[in-house]
C-alpha positions as a LaTeX table, in Angstrom:
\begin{tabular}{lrrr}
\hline
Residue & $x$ (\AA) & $y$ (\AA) & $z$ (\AA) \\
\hline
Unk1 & 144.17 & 18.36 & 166.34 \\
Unk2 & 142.20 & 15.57 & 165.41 \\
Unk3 & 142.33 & 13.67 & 162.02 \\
Unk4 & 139.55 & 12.17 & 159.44 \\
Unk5 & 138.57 & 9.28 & 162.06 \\
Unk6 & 137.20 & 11.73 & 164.58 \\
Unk7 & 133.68 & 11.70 & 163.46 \\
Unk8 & 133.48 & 7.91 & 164.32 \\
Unk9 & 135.55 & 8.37 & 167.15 \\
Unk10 & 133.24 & 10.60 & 168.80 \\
Unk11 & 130.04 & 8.58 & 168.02 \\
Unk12 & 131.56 & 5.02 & 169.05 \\
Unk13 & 132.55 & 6.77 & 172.17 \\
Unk14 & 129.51 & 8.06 & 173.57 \\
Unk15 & 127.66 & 4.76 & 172.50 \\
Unk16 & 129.99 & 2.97 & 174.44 \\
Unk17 & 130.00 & 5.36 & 177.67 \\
Unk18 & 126.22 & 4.38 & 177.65 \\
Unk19 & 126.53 & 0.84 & 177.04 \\
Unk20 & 129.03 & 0.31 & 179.88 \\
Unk21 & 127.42 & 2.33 & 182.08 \\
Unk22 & 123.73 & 1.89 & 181.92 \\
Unk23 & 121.13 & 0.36 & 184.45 \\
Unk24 & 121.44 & $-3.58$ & 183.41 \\
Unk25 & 118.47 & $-4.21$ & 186.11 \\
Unk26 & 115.76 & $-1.69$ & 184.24 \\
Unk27 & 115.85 & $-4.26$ & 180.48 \\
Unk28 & 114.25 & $-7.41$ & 180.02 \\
Unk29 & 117.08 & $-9.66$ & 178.15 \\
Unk30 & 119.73 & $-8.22$ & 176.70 \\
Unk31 & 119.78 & $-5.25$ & 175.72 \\
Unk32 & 121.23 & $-3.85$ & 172.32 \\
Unk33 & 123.92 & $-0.56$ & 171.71 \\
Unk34 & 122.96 & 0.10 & 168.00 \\
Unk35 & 125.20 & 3.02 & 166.14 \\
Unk36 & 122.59 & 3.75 & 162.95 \\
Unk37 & 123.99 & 4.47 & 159.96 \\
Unk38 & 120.14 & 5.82 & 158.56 \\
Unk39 & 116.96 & 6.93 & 159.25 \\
Unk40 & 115.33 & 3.44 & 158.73 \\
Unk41 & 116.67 & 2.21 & 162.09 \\
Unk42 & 117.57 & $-1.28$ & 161.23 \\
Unk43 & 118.13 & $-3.70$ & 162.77 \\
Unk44 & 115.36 & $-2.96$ & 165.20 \\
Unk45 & 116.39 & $-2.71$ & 169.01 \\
Unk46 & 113.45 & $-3.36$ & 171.20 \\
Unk47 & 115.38 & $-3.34$ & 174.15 \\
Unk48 & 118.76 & $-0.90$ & 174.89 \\
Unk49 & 120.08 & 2.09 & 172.88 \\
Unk50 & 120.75 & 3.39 & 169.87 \\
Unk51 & 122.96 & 6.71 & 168.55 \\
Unk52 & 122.05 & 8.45 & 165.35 \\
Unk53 & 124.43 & 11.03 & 163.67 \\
Unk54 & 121.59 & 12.65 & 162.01 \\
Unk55 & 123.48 & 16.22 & 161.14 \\
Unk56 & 127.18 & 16.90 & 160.22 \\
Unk57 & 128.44 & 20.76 & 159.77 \\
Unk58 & 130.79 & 22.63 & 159.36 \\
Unk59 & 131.05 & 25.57 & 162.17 \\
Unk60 & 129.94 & 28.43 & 160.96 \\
Unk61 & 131.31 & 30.95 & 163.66 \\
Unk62 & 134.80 & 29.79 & 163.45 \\
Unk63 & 136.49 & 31.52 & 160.34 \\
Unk64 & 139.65 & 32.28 & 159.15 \\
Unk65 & 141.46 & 29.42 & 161.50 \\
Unk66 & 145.67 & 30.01 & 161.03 \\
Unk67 & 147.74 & 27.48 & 159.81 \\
Unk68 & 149.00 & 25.28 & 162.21 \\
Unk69 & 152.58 & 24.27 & 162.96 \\
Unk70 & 153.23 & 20.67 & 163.76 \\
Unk71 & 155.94 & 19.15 & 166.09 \\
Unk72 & 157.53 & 17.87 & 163.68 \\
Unk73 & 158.18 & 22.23 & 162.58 \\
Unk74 & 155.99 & 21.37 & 159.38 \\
Unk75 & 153.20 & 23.89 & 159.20 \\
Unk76 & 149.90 & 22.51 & 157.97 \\
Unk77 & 146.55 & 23.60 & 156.74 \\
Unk78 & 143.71 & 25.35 & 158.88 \\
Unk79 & 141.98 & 22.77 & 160.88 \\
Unk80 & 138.19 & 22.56 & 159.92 \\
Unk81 & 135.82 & 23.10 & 162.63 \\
Unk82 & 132.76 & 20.29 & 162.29 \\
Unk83 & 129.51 & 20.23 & 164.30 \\
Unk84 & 127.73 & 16.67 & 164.84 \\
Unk85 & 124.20 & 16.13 & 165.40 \\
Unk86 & 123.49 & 13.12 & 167.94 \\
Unk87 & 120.36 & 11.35 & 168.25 \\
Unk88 & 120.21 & 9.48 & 170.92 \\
Unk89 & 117.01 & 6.86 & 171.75 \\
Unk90 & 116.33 & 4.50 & 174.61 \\
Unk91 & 113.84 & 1.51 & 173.88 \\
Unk92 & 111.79 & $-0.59$ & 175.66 \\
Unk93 & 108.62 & $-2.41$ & 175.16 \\
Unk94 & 107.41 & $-0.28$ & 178.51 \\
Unk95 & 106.76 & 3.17 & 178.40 \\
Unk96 & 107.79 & 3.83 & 181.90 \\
Unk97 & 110.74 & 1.97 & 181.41 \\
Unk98 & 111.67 & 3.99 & 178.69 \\
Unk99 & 111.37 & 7.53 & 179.95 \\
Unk100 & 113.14 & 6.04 & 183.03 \\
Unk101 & 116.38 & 4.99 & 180.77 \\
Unk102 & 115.88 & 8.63 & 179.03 \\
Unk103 & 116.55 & 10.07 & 182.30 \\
Unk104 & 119.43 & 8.22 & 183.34 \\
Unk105 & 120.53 & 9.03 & 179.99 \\
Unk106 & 120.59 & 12.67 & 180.23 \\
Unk107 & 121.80 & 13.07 & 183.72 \\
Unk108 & 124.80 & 10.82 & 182.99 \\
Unk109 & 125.77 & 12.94 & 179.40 \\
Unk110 & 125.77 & 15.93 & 181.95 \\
Unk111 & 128.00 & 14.20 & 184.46 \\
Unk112 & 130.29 & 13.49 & 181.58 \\
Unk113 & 130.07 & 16.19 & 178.92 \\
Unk114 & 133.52 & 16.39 & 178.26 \\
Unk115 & 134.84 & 13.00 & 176.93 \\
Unk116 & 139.22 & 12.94 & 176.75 \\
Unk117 & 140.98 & 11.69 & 174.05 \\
Unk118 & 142.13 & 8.58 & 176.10 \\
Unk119 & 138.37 & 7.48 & 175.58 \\
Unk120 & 138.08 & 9.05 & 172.40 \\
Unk121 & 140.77 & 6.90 & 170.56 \\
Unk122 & 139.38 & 3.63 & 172.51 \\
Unk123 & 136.68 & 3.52 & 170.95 \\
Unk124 & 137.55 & 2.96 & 167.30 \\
Unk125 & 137.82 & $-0.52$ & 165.53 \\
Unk126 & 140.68 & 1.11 & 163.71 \\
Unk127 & 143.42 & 1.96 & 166.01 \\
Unk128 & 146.66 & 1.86 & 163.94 \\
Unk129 & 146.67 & 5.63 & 164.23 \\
Unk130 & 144.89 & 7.76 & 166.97 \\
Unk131 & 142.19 & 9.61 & 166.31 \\
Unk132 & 142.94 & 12.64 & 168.90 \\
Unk133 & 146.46 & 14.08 & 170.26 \\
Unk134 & 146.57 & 13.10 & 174.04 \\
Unk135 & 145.75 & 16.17 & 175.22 \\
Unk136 & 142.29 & 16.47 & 172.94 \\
Unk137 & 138.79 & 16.29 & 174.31 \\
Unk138 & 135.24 & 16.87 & 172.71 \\
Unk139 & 132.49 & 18.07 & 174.90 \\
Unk140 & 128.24 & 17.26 & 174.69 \\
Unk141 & 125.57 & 20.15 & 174.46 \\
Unk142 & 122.44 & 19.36 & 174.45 \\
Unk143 & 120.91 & 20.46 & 171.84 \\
Unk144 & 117.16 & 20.92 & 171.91 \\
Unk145 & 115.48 & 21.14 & 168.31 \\
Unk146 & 112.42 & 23.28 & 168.09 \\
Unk147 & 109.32 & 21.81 & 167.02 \\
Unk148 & 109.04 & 22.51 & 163.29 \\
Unk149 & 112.62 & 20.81 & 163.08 \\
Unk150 & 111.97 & 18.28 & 165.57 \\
Unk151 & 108.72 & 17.00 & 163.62 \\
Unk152 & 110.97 & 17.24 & 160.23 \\
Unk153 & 113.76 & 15.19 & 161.71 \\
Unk154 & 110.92 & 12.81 & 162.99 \\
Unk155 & 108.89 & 12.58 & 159.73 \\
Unk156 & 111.98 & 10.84 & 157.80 \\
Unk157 & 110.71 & 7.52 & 160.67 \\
Unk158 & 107.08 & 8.02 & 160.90 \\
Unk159 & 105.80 & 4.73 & 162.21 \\
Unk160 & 108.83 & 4.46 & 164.59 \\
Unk161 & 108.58 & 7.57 & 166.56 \\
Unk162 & 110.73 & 6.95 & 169.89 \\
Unk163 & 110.87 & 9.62 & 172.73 \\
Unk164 & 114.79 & 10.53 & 171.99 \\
Unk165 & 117.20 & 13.69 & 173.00 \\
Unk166 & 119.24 & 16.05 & 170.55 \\
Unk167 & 123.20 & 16.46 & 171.35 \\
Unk168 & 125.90 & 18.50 & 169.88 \\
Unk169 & 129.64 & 17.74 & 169.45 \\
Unk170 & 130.83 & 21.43 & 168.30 \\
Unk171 & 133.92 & 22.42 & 166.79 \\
Unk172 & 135.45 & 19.08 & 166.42 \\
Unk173 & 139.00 & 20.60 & 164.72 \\
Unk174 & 139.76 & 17.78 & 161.70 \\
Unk175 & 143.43 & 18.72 & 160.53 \\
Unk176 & 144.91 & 18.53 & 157.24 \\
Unk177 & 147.61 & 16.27 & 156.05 \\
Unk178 & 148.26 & 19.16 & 153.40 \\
Unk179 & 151.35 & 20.77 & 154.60 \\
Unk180 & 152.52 & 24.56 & 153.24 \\
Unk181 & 155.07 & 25.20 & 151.34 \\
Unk182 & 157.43 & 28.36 & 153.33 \\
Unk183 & 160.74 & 29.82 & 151.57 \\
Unk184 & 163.76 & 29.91 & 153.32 \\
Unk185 & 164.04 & 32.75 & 156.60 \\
Unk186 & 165.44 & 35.71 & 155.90 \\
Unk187 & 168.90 & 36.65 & 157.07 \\
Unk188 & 169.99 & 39.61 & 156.05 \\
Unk189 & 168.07 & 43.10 & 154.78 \\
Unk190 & 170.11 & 45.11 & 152.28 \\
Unk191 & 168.80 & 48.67 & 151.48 \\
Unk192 & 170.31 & 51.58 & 149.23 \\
Unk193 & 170.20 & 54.61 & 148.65 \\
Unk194 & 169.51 & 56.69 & 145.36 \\
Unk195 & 166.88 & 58.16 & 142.91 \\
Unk196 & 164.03 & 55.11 & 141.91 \\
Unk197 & 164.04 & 53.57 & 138.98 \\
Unk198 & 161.55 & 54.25 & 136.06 \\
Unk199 & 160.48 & 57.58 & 137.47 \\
Unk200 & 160.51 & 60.89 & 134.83 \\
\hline
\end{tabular}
């Protein structure tokens, strides 16, 4: 299961799988791969890509997950299940442009939905400990917002309204260090036979 650096993991990554994969001929210059931390979008990217984690959850249709036992015999916490909200924006000064980079965009997220942990942990600036086990992956929905919520998301930016798509990275499993305490295994069952105790 995945630890505390997964979030960032998984948003690094899929800015990354579009910034060494997209079009280089359709910008003018260079173009920018922007992870925003807000809803002010600064720095401004005229040109290139941005990612916004606009929505972090917990997964509401996973419940009651068992403790887990590690390797190592140790048997930890429940893993919590998180959902992230991606926002995810070409720009260009050209209209045309743009909606041409939105469609690359989505077709490529499809042809690659389901990112492994080998990219995963790349990703990070951190990499003294893994973010994933090797044998982890996350997978992309998209995840198309209605209108009301769509305008609400869109209101917090008002004068920079961009033509953007909605993903989902469900059930990302974020383990505990907390490990539970177990007595020793039974070995041997004695039982006897007679009248109970305390009874008149």
């Amino acid at each position: 299961m995945a630890n505390y650096l997964a979030l960032a993991a998984v948003a690094k990554t899929v800015l990354k799988m579009v910034e060494e994969a997209c079009p280089r001929d359709e910008f003018i210059g260079t173009p920018s791969f922007v992870l925003y931390p807000g809803h002010d979008f600064t720095p401004a990217v005229s040109e290139g890509f941005s990612l916004l984690v606009w929505r972090v959850g917990v997964n509401s249709a996973i419940r009651n997950q068992p403790a887990r036992r590690r390797p190592d015999g140790l048997k930890r916490r429940p893993s919590l299940p998180v959902d992230m909200g991606l926002l995810i924006t070409p720009w260009s000064t050209e209209a045309e442009r743009q909606l041409r980079l939105l469609g690359w965009l989505m077709r490529h997220i499809e042809d690659h939905a389901v990112i492994p942990a080998a990219l995963l942990n790349q990703a990070l600036s951190r990499r003294d400990r893994p973010a994933f086990e090797p044998d982890e992956a996350v997978e992309l929905y998209v995840d198309t917002l209605g209108v009301p919520d769509q305008l609400g998301l869109w209101d917090k930016f008002r004068n920079r309204w961009q033509t953007s798509v909605t993903y989902a990275a469900r059930s990302v499993m974020i383990e505990s260090d907390l490990t539970l305490s177990e007595g020793a295994l039974v070995q041997t069952r004695e039982l006897r036979a007679g009248r109970p105790e305390n009874v008149t």
